[in-house]
Legacy VTK file of the C-alpha trace (Angstrom):
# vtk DataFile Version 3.0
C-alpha trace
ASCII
DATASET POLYDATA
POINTS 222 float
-52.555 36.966 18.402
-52.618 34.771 21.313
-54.848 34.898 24.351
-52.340 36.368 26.479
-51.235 38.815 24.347
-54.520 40.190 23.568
-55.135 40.634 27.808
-51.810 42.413 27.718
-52.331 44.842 25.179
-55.977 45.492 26.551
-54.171 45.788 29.740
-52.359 48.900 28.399
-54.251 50.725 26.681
-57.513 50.302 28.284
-56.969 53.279 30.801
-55.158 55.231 28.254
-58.014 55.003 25.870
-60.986 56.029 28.955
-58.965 58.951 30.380
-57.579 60.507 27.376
-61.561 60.098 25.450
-63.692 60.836 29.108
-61.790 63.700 30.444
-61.239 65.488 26.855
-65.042 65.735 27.091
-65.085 66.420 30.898
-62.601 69.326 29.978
-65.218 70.739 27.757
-68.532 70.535 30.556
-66.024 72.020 33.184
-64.795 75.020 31.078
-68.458 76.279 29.941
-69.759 75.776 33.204
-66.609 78.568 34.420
-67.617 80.444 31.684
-71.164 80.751 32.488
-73.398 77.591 30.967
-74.244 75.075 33.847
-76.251 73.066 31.206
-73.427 69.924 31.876
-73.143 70.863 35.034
-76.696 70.526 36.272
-76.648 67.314 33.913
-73.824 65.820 36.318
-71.236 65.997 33.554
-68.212 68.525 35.072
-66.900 65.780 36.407
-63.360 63.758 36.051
-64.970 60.656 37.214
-64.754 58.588 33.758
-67.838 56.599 34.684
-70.425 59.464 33.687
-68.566 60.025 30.238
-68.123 56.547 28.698
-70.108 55.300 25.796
-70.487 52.114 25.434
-69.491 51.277 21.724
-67.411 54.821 21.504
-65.018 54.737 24.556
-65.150 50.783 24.444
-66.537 48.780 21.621
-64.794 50.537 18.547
-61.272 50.842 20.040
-61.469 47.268 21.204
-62.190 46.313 17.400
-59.572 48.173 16.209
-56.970 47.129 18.314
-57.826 43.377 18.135
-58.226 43.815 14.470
-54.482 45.436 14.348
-55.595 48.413 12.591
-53.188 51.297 12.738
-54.929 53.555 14.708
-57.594 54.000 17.637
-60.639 55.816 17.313
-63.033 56.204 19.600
-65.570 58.717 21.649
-67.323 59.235 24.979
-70.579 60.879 25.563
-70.809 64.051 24.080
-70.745 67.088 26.993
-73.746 69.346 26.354
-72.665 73.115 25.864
-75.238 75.682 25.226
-73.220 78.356 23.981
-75.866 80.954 23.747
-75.452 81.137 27.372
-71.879 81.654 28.157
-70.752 85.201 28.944
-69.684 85.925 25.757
-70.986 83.398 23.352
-68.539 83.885 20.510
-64.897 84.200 22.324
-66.201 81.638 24.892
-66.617 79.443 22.727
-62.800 79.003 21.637
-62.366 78.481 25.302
-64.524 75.529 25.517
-63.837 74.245 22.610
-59.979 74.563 23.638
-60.489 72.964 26.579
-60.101 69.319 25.382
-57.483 68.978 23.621
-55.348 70.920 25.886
-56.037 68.898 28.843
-55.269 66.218 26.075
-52.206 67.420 25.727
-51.629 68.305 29.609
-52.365 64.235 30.074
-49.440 64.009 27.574
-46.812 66.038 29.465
-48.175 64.524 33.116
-47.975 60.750 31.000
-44.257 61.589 29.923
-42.645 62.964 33.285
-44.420 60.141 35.174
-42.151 57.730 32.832
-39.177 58.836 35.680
-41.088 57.116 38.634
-41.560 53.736 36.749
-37.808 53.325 37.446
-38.953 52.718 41.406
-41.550 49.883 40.169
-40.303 46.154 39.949
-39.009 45.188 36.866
-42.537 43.738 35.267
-44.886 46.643 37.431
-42.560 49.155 35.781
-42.579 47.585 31.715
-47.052 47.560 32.400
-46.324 51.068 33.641
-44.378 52.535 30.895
-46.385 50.656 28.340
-49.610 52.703 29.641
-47.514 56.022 29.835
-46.239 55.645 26.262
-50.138 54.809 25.224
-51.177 57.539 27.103
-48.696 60.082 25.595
-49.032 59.144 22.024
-52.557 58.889 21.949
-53.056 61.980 23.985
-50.897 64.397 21.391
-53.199 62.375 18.678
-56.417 63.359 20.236
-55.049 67.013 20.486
-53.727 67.185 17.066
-57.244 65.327 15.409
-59.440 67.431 17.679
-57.817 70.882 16.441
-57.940 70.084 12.577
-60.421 73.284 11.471
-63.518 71.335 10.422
-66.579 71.202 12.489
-67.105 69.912 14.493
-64.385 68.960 15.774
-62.996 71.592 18.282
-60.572 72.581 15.889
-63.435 73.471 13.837
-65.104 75.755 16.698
-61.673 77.651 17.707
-61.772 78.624 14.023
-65.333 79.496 14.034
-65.142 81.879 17.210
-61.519 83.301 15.551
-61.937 84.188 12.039
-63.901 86.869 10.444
-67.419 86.782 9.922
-67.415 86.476 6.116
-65.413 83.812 6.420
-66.725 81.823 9.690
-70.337 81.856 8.693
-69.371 79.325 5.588
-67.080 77.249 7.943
-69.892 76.751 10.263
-72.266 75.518 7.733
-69.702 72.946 7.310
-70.615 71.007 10.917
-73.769 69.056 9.477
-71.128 67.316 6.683
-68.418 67.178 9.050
-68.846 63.683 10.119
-69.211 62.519 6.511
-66.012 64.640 5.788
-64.053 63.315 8.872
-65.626 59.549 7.822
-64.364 59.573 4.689
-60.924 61.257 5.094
-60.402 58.363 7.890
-61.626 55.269 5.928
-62.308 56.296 2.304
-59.750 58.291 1.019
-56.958 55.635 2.370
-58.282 53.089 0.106
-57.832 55.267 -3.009
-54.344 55.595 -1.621
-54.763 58.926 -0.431
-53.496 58.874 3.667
-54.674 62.992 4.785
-54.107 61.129 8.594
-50.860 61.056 8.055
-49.921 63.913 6.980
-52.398 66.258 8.743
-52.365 64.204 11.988
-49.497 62.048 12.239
-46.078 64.370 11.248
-47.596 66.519 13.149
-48.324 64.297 16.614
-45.099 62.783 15.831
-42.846 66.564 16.000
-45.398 67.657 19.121
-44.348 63.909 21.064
-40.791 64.667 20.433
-41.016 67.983 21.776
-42.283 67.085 24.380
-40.528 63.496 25.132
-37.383 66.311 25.152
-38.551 68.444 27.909
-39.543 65.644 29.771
-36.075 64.320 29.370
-36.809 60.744 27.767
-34.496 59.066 25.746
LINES 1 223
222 0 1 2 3 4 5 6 7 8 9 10 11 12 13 14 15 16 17 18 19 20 21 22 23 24 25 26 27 28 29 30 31 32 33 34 35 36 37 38 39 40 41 42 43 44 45 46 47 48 49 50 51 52 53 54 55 56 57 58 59 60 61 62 63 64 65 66 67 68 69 70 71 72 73 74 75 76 77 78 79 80 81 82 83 84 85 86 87 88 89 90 91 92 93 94 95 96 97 98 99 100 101 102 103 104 105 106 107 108 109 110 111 112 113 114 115 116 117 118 119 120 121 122 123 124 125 126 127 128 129 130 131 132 133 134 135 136 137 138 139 140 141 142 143 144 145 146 147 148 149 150 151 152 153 154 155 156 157 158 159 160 161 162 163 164 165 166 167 168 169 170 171 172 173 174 175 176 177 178 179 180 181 182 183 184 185 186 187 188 189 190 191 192 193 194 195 196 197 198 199 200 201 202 203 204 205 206 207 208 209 210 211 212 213 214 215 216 217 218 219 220 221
């Protein structure tokens, strides 16, 4: 990959990558502090500004590598929002909100990404290709951060929703689950692959790739 190439394709997917990681966790700090915990809030976290949610090597570092490396997918975080759930309202049902709350501004980005694809048309010829190459970023990796984030193992938020959702009995066990859910998320990402065993793909990618189609559809994009 040549020098040029690797300033354009940092070009697009740098602000992709920063919104779609920063606000997901701004999304979280702004929906507990509505719902009664001010812990991110006092912390100067509810905020949309990017700047106060980037992390260094999550938001920057390891996506870099990955993309200059050619590797198949991004991953990548920002600075985890703190959320002190024993003080919303009501902990347990709050808690689905919050945890909610990123991937479906995640997905919101998505829809606003795919209907802004319409006004590249009024951009010059190379302002609108940059443009639509950082929409197209921004939608797919949007729908991928929703989909990832809502998979039921903590803690990811998907894990959380399930938590606050399911029966006692059976939520007590899955929340047990959050101090091996790194090592379970780790390995499903990098380990199982090289046995020849791709879970991404099936639990993440079919179904990113039915929810981009859906929504490429109502958005009207070829």
């Amino acid at each position: 990959m040549n020098p040029s190439s690797i300033l354009y394709s940092a070009s697009v997917w740098l602000l992709p990558v920063v919104f779609a990681i920063t606000l997901h966790e701004a999304a979280h700090g702004f929906v507990a502090w509505k719902l009664g915990d001010d812990t991110a809030y006092r912390q100067g976290r509810v905020s949309f500004n990017p700047l106060r949610h980037i992390d260094p090597v999550g938001t920057i570092l390891v996506p870099a590598v990955l993309l200059l490396s050619g590797a198949r997918f991004l991953f990548g975080w920002a600075k985890p929002v703190p959320v002190n759930f024993a003080r919303l309202r009501r902990p347990l049902s709050d808690m689905v909100w919050v945890a909610a709350a990123g991937p479906g501004i995640n997905l919101a980005m998505a829809f606003a990404s795919a209907f802004l694809l319409h006004a590249t048309l009024l951009l010059p010829d190379e302002g609108a290709r940059w443009a639509q190459a950082n929409l197209v970023n921004s939608l797919q990796l949007n729908v991928v951060l929703a989909v990832f984030n809502m998979l039921p193992v903590p803690p990811l938020d998907g894990g959380r929703v399930a938590v606050g959702l399911l029966p006692r009995s059976m939520a007590l066990p899955l929340a047990r689950l959050e101090r091996y859910g790194l090592f379970i998320i780790l390995g499903g990402l990098f380990i199982l692959p090289m046995l020849g065993i791709n879970l991404f793909t099936w639990l993440v990618g079919v179904p990113a790739s039915i929810v981009i189609s859906f929504i490429t559809e109502i958005a009207g994009i070829d």
